[in-house]
N, C-alpha and C positions, 0 to 999 in steps of 0.2 A: 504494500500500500504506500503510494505517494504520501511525503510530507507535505502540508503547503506549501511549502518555500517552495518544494520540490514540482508542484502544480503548479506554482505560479507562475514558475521559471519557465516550465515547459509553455504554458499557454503565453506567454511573450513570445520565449523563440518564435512559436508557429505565426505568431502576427508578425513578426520582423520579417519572417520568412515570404510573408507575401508583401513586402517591401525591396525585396531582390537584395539583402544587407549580407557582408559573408558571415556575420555572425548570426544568421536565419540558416544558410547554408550547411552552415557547420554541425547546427540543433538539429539539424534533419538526419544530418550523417547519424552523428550520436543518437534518433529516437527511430534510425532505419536499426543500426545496431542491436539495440535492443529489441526490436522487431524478431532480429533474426535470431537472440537466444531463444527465446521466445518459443518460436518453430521448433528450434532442434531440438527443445525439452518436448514440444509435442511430439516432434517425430520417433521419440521413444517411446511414445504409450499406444496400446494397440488398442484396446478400447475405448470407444466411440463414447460412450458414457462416462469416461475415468475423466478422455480429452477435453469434453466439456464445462465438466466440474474447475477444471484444470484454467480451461478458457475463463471461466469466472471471474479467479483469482489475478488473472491476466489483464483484464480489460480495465480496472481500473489505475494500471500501471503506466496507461497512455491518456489520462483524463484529460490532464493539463493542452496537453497536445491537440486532443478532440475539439474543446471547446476553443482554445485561439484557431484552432484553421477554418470551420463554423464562423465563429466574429470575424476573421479576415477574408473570407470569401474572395481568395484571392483565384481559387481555379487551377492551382499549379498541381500538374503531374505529385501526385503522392502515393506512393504501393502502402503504406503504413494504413490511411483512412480509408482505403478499398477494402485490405486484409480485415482492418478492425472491424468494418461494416457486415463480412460475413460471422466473423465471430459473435457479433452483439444477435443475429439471426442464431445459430449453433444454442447460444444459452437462451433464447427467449427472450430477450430484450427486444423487442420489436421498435420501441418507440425509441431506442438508440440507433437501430437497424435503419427505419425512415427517415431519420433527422441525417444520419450520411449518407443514404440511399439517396436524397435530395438535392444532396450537394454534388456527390459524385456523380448521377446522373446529368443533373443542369451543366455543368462542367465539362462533361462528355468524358473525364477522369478513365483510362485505360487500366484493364485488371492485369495483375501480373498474368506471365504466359499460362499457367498451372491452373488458371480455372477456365481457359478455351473458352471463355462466354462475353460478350460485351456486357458492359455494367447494366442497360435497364434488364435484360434475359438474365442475367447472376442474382440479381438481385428478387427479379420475380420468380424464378425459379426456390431459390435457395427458400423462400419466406411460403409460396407456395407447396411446395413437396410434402413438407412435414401436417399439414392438417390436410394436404388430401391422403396421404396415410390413414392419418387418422379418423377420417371418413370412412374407409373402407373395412377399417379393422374394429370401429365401434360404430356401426352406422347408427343408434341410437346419441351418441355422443352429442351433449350443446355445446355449436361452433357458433353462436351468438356472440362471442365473445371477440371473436373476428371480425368482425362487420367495419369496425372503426377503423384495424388499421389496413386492411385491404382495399377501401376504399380510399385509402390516403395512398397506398401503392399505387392504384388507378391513376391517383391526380399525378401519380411522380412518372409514369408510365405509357400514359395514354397515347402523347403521341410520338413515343421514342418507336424505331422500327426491331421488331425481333419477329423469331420464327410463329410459323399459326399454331404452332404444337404448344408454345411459350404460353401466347394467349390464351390460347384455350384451357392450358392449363389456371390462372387468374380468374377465365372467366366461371370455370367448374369451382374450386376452391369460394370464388362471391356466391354461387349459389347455395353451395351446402350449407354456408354461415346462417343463407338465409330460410334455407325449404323445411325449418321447424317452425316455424311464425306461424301466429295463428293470426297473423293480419292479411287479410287478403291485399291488399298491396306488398305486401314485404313477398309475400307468395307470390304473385306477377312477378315480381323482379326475379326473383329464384327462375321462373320456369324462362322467361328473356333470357338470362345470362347460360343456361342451361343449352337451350334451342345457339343462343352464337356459339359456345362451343362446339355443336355438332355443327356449325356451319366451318367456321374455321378447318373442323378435325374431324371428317366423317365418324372415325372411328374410338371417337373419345368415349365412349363405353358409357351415355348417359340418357340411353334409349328408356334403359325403366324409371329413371329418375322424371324425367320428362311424363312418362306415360303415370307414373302415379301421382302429378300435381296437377293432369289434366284429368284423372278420374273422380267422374263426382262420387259426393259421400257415395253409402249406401242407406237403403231405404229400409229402416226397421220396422214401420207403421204398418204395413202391410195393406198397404189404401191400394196399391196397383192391382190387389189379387181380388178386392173385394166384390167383382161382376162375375168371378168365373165358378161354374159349379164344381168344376173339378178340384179335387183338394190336391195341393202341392205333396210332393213325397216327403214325409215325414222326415228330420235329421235324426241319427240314430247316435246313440253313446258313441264317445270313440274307443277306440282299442290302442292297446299299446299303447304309444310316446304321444300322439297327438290330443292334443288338444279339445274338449267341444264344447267351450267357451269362448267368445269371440272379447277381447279384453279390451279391446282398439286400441287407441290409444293409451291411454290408463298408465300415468308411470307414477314415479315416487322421485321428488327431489330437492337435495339437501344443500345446495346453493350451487353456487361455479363451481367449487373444489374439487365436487364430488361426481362421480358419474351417475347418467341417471339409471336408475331401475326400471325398466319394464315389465311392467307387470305377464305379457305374454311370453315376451326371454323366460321370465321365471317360471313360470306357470311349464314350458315346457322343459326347461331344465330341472325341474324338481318332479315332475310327472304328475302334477296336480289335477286334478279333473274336475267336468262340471261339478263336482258335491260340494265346490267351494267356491261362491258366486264373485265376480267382482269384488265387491264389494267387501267382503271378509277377506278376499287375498288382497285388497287394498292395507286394510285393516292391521292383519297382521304383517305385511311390508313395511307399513310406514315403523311400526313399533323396533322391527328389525334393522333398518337405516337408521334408526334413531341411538338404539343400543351401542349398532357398529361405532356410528359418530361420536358417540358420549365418550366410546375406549379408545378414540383414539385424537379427543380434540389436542392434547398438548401437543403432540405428535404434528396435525396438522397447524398448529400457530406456529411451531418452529419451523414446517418448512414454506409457511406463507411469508415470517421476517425471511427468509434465506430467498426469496426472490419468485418460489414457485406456485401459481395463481389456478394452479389445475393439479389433479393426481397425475395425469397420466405424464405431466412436465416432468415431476420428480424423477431423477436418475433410477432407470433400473435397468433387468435384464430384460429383454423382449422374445416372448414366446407369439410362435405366428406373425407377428407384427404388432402384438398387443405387448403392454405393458406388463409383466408379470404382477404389480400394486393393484391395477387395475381391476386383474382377473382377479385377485385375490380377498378385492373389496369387494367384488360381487358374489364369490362364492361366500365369503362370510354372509354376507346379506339373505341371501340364497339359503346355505344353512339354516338361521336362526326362523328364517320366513318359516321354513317346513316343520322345524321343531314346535314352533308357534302353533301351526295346523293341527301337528300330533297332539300336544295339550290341550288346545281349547276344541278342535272336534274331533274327540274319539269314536264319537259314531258314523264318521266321514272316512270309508277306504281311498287314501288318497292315490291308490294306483288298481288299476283292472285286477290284480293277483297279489294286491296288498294281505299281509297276514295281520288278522286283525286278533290277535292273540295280543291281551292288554303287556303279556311281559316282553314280545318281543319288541313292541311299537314304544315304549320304557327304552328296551336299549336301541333302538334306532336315534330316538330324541337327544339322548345322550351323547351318541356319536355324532349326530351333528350338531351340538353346544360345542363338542371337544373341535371340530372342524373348522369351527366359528373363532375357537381360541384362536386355532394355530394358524391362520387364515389372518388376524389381526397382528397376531407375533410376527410374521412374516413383513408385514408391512412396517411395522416400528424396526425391523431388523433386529430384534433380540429373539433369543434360543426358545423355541418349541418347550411348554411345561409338559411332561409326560406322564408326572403320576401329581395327583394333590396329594399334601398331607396335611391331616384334619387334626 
């Protein structure tokens, strides 16, 4: 961490430095330098997760630097505030990310060779990629949270030239942010930005996104059927893993931090069936996200002072593409929802070949309370408890 003196020095050099002075000159050499230890302590860690944590600690080591090249708006060739712009993106800094993103774009600032992209396509790339990941691997996931600064990408972006593949990339990333709004204008712009990208990118893979914000609700009322004498064919129990409860929309959620629950994800990951209406598997979700949350607030205020504004930000390991925090928040939830079920409706077989022998369904519950533990342990990072003692 910078000392001030040690900041303030740096942010003069960088404004001398856009005065053409050779002691501006010289500040550069010396904060390119730095640059490059920089690197080569990255270039030793193989983990993408380790590197980032790493990037952290790093970026506030060019502060001074950031903010006088910003106030001097001088436009001169820099690899330092190109690099540091993709790092503040790397750690989720978005709003450091845009504020150089803006400069080095208006500037038309060249990347070094090693990222082969010109600055607006690095920039929309680099900020893009990572939430349309995350689109795909939690499609229930609120990217609400996106809306501000991708929109502020646009204004830095719009009319710079880059590939159709680029844009469309942007333009899919703005809709996802948006295609959970229940504002029907916020939904227009989702299905717009949806439709350009399949303009741009025939094959942007956004055919059912499209096709499920142009499908209307469905009709519960049953007013359409009301002329016909013939009765509709009955829906019958389901079998096995499915479902025969329609839950629609129906989630649980515990603010940004957290991911949301849906209630039909769960419903078919726990094998719940119609004997537990909406309404009760609301019920006891919300009690279960409640629980999770409660064991694990201090946990989340230290990693909200430490920078990180979502779970799935938090450094981990990534299973499928998902966050292992992630999966693990939801299988706790998951857990406790079903143990809830077993307790409060015993007379409820919650699967088609459930054993409803009161002592097995006792130790069922129990294994998933213990599942719920270790499922929360996992995510604070401390050791599995294995046996209590009473």
């Amino acid at each position: 961490m910078l000392t001030p003196a040690q900041a303030h020095f740096q942010r003069v050099m960088a404004q001398r430095r856009g005065e053409s002075d050779g002691a501006g000159r010289t500040a550069h050499g010396a904060i390119l330098h730095r640059l490059r230890l920089a690197q080569s302590r990255l270039k030793g860690i193989q983990s993408r997760a380790v590197k980032v944590e790493v990037k952290k600690t790093l970026l506030p080591e060019f502060s001074g630097w950031i903010e006088g090249t910003l106030e001097s708006d001088s436009g001169r060739q820099d690899e330092v505030i190109v690099t540091l712009m993709v790092w503040a993106v790397d750690c989720g800094d978005l709003a450091l990310a845009l504020r150089l993103g803006a400069y080095v774009v208006r500037h038309c600032l060249t990347p070094p060779d090693n990222f082969g992209r010109d600055a607006a396509t690095l920039l929309t790339e680099e900020i893009c990629n990572p939430i349309l990941t995350l689109a795909s691997t939690e499609p229930n996931a609120d990217l609400s949270g996106f809306i501000a600064p991708l929109d502020a990408l646009w204004d830095i972006v719009r009319q710079q030239d880059m590939p159709d593949e680029v844009r469309a990339k942007l333009c899919k990333a703005s809709a996802f942010s948006r295609r959970a709004s229940t504002d029907p204008e916020t939904q227009g712009d989702a299905l717009k930005l949806f439709r350009e990208a399949m303009h741009l990118t025939p094959g942007a893979g956004v055919k059912r996104d499209i096709a499920t914000l142009v499908r209307p609700p469905p009709d519960f009322s049953g007013e359409k059927h009301m002329g016909s004498l013939v009765a509709g064919k009955p829906v019958l129990p389901a079998k096995g893993d499915t479902p025969d409860v329609d839950d629609g929309q129906s989630a649980v959620s515990a603010g940004d931090f957290w991911p949301l629950i849906v209630l039909r994800d769960l419903r078919l990951a726990d094998r719940i069936t119609g004997g537990i209406t909406t309404s009760r598997l609301m019920h006891v979700t919300t009690e279960a996200v409640a629980h999770v949350t409660d064991q694990l607030q201090d946990w989340q205020a230290h990693q909200t002072a430490s920078g990180y504004s979502r779970l799935q930000a938090v450094p981990s390991a990534h299973i499928n593409g998902e966050s292992s925090k992630v999966y693990r928040y939801r299988r706790a939830v998951y857990a406790i929802a079903r143990a809830l079920v077993l307790e409060g409706y015993r007379d409820v077989d919650t699967t088609a070949k459930g054993d409803k022998a009161a002592d097995a369904l006792d130790a069922q519950r129990d294994d998933l309370w213990r599942d719920a533990r270790w499922s929360i342990s996992d995510i604070r990072g401390v050791p599995r408890l294995y046996a209590e003692l009473c």
